[in-house]
C-alpha positions in Angstrom: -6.7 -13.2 -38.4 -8.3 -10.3 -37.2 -12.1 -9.6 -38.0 -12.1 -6.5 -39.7 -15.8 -5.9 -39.4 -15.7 -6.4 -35.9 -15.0 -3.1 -32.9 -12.2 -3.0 -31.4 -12.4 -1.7 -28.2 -10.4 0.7 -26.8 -8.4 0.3 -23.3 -10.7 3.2 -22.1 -13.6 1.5 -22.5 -12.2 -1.6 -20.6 -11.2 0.4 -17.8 -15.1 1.5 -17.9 -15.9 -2.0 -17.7 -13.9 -2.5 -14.2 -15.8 0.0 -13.1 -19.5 -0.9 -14.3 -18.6 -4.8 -12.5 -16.9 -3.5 -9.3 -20.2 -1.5 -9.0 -23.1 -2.5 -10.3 -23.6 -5.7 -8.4 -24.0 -3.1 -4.7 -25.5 -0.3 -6.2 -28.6 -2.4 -8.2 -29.0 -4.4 -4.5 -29.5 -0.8 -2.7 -31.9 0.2 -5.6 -28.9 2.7 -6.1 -28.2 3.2 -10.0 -28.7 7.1 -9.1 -25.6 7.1 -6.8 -23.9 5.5 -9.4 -24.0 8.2 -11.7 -23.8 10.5 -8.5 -20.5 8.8 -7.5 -18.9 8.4 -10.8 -16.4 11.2 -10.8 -15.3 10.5 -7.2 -14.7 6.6 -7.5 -12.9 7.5 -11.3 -10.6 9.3 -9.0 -10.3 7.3 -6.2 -9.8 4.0 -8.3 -7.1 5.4 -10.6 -4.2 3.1 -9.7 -6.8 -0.2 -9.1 -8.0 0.7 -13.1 -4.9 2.5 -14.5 -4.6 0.4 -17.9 -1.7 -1.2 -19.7 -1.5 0.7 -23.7 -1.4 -2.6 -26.3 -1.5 -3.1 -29.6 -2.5 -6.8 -30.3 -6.0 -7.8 -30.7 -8.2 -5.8 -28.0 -10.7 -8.9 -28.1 -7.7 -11.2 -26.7 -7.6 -8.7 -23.7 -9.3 -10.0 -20.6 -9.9 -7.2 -17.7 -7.6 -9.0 -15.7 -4.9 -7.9 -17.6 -5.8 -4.4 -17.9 -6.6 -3.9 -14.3 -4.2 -2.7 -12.2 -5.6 -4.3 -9.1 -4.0 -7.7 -8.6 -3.4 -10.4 -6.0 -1.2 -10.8 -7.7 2.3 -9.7 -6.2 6.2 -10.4 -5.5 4.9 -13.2 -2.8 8.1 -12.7 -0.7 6.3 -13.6 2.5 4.2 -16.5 2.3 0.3 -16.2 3.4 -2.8 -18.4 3.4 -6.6 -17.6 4.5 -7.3 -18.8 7.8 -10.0 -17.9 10.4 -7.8 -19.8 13.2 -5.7 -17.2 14.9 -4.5 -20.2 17.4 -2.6 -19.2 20.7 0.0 -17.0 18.5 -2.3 -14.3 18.0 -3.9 -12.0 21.0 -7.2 -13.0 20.7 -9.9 -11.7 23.0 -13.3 -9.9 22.7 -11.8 -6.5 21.3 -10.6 -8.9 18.1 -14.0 -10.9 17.3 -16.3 -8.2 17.8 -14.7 -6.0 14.9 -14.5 -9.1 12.4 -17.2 -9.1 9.6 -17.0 -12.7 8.1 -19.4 -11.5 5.2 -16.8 -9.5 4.1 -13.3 -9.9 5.8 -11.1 -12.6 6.4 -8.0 -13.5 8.3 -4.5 -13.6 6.4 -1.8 -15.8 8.0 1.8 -14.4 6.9 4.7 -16.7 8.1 7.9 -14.4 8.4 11.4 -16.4 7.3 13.0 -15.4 10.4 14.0 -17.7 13.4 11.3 -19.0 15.0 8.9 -18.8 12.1 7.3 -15.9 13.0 3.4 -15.7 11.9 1.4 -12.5 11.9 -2.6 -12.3 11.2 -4.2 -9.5 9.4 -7.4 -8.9 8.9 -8.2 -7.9 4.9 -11.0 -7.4 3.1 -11.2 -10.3 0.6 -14.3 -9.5 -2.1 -13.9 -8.0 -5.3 -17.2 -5.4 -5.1 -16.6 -2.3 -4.3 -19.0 0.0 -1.4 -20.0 3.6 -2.6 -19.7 4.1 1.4 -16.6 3.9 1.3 -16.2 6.7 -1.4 -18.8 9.0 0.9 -15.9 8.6 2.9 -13.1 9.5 0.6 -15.3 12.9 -0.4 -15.6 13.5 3.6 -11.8 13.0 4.4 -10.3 14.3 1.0 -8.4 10.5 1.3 -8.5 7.5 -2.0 -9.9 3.9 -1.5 -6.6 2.1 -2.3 -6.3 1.4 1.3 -8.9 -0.8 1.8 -8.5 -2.3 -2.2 -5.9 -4.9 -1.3 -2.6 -5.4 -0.4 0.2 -4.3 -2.7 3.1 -5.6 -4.2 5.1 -2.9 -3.4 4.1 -3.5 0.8 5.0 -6.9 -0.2 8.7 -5.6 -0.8 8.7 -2.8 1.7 7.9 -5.5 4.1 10.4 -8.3 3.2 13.6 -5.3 2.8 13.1 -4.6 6.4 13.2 -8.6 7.2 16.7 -8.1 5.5 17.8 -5.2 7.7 17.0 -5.6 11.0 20.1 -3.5 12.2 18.4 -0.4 10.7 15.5 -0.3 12.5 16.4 -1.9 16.0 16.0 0.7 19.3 14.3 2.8 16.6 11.2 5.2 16.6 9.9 4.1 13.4 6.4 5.3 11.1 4.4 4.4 8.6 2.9 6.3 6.3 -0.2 5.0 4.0 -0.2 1.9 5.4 -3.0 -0.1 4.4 -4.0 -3.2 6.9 -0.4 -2.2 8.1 1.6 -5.4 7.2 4.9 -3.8 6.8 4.5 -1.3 10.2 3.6 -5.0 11.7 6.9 -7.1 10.4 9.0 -4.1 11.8 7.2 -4.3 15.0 7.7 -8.3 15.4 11.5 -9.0 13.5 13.1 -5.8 14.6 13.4 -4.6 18.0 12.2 -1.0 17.0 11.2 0.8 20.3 8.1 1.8 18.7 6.2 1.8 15.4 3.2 3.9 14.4 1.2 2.9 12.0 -0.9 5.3 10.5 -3.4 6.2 7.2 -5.1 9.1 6.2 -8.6 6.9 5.9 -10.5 6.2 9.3 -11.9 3.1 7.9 -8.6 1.8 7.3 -6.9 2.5 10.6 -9.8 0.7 12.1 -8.5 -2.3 10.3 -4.9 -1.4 11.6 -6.6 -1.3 15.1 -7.7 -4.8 15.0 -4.3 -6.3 13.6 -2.6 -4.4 16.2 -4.8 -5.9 18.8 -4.5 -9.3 17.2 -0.7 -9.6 16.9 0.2 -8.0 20.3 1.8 -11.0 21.4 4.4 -10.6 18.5 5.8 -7.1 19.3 7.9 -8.3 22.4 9.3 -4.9 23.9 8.4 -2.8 21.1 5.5 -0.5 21.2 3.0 0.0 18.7 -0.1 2.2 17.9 -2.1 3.6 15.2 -2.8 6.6 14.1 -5.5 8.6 11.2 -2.9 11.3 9.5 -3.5 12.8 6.1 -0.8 14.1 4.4 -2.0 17.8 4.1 -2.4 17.7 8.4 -1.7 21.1 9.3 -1.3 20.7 12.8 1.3 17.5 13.4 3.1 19.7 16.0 2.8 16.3 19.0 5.2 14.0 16.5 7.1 16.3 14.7 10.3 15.9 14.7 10.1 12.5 16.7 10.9 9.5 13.7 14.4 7.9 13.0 12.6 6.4 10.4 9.7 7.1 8.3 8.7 4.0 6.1 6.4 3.7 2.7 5.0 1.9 0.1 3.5 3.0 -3.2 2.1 6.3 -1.9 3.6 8.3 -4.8 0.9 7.9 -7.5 -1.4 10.7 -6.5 0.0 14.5 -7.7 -2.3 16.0 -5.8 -0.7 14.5 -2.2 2.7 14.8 -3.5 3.5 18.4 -2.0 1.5 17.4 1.6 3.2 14.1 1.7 6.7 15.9 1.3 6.1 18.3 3.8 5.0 15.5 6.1 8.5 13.4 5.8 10.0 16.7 6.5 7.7 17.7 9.6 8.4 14.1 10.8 11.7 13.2 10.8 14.1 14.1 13.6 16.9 16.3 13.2 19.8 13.7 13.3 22.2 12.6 10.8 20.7 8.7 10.8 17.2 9.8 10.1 15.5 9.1 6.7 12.8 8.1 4.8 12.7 4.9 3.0 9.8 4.7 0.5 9.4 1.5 -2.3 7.4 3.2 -5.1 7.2 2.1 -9.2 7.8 5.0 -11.1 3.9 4.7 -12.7 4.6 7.4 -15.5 6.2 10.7 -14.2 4.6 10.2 -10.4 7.9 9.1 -8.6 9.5 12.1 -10.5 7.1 14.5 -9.4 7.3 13.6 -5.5 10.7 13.1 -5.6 10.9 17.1 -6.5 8.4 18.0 -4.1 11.2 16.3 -2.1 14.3 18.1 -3.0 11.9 21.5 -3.0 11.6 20.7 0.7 15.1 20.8 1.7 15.4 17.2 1.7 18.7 15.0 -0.4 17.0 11.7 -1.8 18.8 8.6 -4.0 16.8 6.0 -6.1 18.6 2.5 -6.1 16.8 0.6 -9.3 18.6 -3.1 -7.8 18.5 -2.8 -4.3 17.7 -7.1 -3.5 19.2 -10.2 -5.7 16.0 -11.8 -5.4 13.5 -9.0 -6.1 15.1 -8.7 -9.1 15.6 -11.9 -10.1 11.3 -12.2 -9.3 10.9 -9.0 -11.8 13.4 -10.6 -14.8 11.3 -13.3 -14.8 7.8 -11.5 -14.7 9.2 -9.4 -17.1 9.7 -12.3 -19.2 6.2 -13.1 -19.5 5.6 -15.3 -16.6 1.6 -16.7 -16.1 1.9 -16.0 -12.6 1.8 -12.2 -13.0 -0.3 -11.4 -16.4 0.4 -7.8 -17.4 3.2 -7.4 -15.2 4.7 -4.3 -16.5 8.1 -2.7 -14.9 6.8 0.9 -14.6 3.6 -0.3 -12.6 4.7 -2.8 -10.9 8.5 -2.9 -10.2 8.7 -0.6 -6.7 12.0 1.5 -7.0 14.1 2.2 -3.8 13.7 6.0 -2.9 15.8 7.0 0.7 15.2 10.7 1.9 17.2 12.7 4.5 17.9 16.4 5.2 20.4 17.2 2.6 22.2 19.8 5.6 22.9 17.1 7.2 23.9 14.6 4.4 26.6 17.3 3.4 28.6 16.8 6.1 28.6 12.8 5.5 
């Protein structure tokens, strides 16, 4: 039974407490409790979806931060990974790839691809659980959020593993990669599909310097396919050199800020070529009304979408049971966590399908 006499606290002030742990620990060390306060607004922002909370009504003293957090590692584990720091002869190695590594911070993620041949790729992620004001100097500078650089997504995790399935849609293929992250999904297409080439881009310089790195250390992997990376922000007026050059513009839960919705729009648009087969394919969970939103930016920009709910028998067998209460995702919630299937093209050119 509840104690009466005792505060309940409010979700709100949970999220608050995420924030006052991912924090404190840096900001005490750098004798920095005044950037704290000075920073507060701008990492409130820029950690929405990491501290977005889960609304309950059972006992708030049975609720651990874990479950309220957002942030996970948490995931649809559709690729299996493991921590390593041996790259072995599979990965490119070289001076270029151990000079940028930071074993304080970052480690070296081993994904093994179920494709012939067991395919592995290495990324480079940053693995601790503190957050750098830095980097949100850096969000202010560019006008970019943090979730880059956070961890890896679930919905990546999917994006990733759907083009696995469908090789055929992607091979001979000028293919990019919008808010990519460490770039995992822009580096399956480059090593299971036979894409001609794959950009993989992000609108945060500190993040395509991580793309750099797992470019350079996975170049072996790419066969004939060419791959680069490339700092774009949505709101990039001038995009004129690739405009118009993509078959295929890929994404992964890059929906949830309003703000980026009309920019990111514009840039599928700018993007893709003018051919019947070109389209955007973007896994994003609905998170409230933020799907809804971008996907009316969309149709304001001259462009037909469709949303497919059950697009893979075993993503959705993975979300029944998660949905079901399963330990191995606490809080899993559907409109968080469960990325929807969104496909964009010019609706001119759909008409005539």
């Amino acid at each position: 039974m509840m104690d009466s006499n005792k505060p309940i606290l409010k979700a709100s002030s949970l999220r608050w407490k995420i924030l006052r742990q991912a924090l404190i620990p840096r900001s005490s060390s750098r004798n920095g409790i005044l950037k704290f306060f000075l920073f507060s607004i701008t990492v409130c922002r820029h950690l929405l979806p990491i501290l977005h909370f889960a609304v309950s009504t059972e006992d708030q003293d049975e609720l651990d931060t874990r479950r309220i957090s957002r942030r996970t590692t948490n995931g649809f584990n559709l690729i299996p990974s493991f921590i390593t720091d041996d790259i072995g002869d599979e990965g490119a190695g070289g001076s270029s790839v151990s000079h940028c590594f930071d074993h304080r911070r970052d480690r070296r993620v081993c994904y093994t691809l179920p494709i012939d041949g067991a395919s592995k790729l290495f990324l480079k992620q940053r693995m601790d659980d503190v957050a750098d004001l830095d980097d949100f100097k850096i969000c202010n500078k560019y006008d970019i959020d943090n979730t880059g650089l956070v961890c890896h997504w679930p919905s990546e995790d999917v994006l990733a593993y759907f083009c696995l399935l469908h090789p055929d849609l992607f091979r001979c293929k000028r293919v990019i990669e919008l808010g990519s992250g460490y770039g995992f999904a822009g580096l399956v297409v480059a090593a299971s599909t036979e894409a001609s080439e794959v950009v993989i881009t992000d609108g945060n310089p500190q993040v395509v310097e991580y793309i750099q790195n797992n470019i350079a250390m996975n170049s072996r992997a790419f066969g004939g396919t060419r791959v680069d990376s490339l700092t774009l922000h949505w709101n990039q007026e001038n995009v004129s050199n690739i405009s118009g050059s993509f078959d295929l513009v890929i994404a992964s839960d890059c929906t949830f800020f309003k703000e980026y919705h009309r920019g990111l729009a514009r840039m599928v648009m700018s993007l893709l070529k003018k051919a019947e087969s070109s389209e955007a394919i973007f896994f994003s969970p609905k998170r409230g009304d933020s799907l809804v939103k971008f996907l009316e930016e969309i149709k304001a920009n001259g462009l037909h979408f469709s949303v497919t709910e059950k697009y893979d028998a075993e993503v959705w067998k993975l979300h029944e049971k998660f949905s079901n209460g399963d330990d191995s995702w606490p809080g899993y919630e559907k409109d968080h966590c469960y990325p929807l299937l969104s496909k964009q093209r010019s609706s001119v050119l759909s008409k005539g399908r």
